[in-house]
C-alpha positions as CSV (number, residue, x, y, z in Angstrom):
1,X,-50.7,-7.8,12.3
2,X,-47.9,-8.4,9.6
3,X,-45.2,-10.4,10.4
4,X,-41.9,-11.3,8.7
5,X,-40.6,-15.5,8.8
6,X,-37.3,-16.8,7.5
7,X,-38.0,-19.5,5.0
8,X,-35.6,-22.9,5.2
9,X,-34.3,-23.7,2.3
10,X,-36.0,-27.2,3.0
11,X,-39.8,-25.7,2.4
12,X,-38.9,-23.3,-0.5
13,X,-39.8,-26.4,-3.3
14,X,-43.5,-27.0,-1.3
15,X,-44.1,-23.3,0.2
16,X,-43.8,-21.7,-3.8
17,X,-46.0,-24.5,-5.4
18,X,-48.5,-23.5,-2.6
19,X,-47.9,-20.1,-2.4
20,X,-48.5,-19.7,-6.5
21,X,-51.8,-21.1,-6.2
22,X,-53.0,-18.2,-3.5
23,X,-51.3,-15.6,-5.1
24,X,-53.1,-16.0,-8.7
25,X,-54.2,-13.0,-9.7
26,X,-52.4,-10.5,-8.0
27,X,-49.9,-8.1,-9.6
28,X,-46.4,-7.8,-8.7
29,X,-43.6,-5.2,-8.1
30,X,-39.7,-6.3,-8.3
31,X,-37.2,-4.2,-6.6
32,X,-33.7,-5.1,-7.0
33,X,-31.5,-3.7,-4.3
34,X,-27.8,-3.9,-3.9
35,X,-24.9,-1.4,-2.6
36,X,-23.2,-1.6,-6.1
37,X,-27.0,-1.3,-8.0
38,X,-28.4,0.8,-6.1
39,X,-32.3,0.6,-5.8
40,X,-33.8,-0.7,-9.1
41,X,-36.9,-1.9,-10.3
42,X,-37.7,-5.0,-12.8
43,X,-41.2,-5.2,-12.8
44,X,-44.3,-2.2,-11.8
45,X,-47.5,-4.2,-10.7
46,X,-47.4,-7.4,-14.1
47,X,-50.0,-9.5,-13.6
48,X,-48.3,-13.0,-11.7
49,X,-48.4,-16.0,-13.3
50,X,-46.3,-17.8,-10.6
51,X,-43.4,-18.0,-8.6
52,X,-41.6,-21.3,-8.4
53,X,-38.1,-22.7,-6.9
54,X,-36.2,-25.5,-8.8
55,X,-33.8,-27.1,-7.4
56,X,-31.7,-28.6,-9.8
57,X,-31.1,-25.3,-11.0
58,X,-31.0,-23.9,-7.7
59,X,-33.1,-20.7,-8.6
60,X,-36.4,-19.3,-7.4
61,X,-38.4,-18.3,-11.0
62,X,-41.1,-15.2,-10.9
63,X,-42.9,-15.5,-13.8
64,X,-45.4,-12.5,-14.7
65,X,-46.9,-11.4,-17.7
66,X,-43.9,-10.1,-20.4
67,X,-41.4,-10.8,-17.4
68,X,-39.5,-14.2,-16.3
69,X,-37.6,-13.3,-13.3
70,X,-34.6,-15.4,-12.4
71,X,-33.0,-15.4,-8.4
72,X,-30.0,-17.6,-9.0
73,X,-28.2,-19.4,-5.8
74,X,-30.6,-17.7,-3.3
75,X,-29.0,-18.0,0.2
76,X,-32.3,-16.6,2.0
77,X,-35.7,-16.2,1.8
78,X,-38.3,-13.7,4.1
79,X,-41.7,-13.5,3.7
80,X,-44.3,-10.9,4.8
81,X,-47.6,-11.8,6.0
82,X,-50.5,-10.4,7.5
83,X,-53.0,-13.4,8.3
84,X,-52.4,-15.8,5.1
85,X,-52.4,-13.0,2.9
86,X,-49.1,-12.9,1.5
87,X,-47.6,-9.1,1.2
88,X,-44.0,-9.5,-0.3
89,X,-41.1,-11.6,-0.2
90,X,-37.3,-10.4,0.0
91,X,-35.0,-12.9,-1.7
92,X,-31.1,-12.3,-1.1
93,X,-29.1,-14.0,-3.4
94,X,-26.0,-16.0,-4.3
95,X,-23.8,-12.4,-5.0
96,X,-25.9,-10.8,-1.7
97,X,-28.3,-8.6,-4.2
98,X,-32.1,-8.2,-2.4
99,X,-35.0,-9.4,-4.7
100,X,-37.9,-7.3,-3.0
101,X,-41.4,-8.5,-4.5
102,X,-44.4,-7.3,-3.5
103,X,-48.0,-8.5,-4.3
104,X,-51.0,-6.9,-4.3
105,X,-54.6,-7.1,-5.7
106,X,-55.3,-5.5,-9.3
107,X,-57.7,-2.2,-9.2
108,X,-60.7,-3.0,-10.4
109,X,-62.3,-0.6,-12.6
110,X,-66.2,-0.1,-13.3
111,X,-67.0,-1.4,-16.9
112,X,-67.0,1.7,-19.2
């Protein structure tokens, strides 16, 4: 069963330097989403190096391979899980713009 929790901005520091370590490996998808955008996508399945929030800067970092993803002033953060298995987060931000990211496992293919 999946279900969707509103992050406090208190836990964001400590829930992404956990989260990062469980979510090594997987590949992510970044949908941007806005009614002046439109639907948009930053990243198609990069392998994730991590996701981190700093808050000095007040921005959540998603870093994959080629791609450093910046959320500046988020106001709101959901997450989607199913058991501890994260399945994507949706990060509204300081100018209301939705940063949908999704994770899944990398296909593995058979060795040629």
């Amino acid at each position: 069963m999946t279900t969707t929790t509103r992050l406090e901005r208190t836990v964001w520091k400590p829930y992404f330097d956990n989260v990062s370590k469980l979510l090594e490996g997987k590949n992510i998808e970044i949908e941007v989403a806005s009614l002046n955008l439109g639907s948009q996508f930053a990243a198609k399945w990069l392998p994730l190096f991590g996701v981190t929030y700093d808050e000095n800067e007040d921005l959540i970092a998603v870093m994959a391979e080629g791609l450093d993803h910046m959320i500046r002033k988020p106001r709101e953060v959901f997450v989607e899980a199913e058991g501890v298995n994260l399945l994507s987060m949706d990060v509204v931000d300081g100018d209301g713009v939705s940063q949908i990211i999704k994770f899944k496992e990398p296909l593995l293919l058979p060795a040629p």
